[in-house]
N, C-alpha and C positions, 0 to 999 in steps of 0.2 A: 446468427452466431450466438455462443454462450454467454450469460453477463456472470459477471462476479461482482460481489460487496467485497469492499475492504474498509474494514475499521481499525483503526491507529489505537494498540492498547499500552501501547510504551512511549517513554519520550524520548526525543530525537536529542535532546541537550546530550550531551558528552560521549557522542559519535561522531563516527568521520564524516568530514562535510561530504564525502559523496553518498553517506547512506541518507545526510541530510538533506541533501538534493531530490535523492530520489523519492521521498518522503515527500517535496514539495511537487515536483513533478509527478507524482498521482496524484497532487488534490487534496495534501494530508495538512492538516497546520496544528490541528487542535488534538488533545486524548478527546477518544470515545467519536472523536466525527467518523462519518461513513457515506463514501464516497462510491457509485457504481461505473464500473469499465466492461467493455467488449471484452472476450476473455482470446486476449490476441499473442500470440509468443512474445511481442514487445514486452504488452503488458505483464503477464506472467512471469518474466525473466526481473521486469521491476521487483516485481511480489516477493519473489522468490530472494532475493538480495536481502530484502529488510522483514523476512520471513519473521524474524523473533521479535518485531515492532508491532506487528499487523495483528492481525485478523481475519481470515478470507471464509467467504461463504458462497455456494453457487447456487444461482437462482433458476427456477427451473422454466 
């Protein structure tokens, strides 16, 4: 299966705690960390939520 990078380029301060959740549940805490996932519909539909947080790149 596909992996994807996602790197956190925004901060989660003064969003909704579920974007903040979701933020925590990929693996996000800090700007600029970069975390790798399976690129699974879960995962993807995460992404996709906090799309203008992120960062996503697909590895090949």
């Amino acid at each position: 299966m596909k992996k994807i990078r996602v790197t956190q380029i925004r901060s989660g301060i003064g969003r909704p705690l579920r974007q903040k959740r979701t933020l925590q549940a990929l693996g996000l805490r800090k700007i600029r960390q970069t975390v790798e996932h399976e690129a699974t519909p879960q995962i993807l539909g995460m992404v996709h939520k906090v799309i203008h947080l992120v960062e996503v790149e697909e590895e090949v």
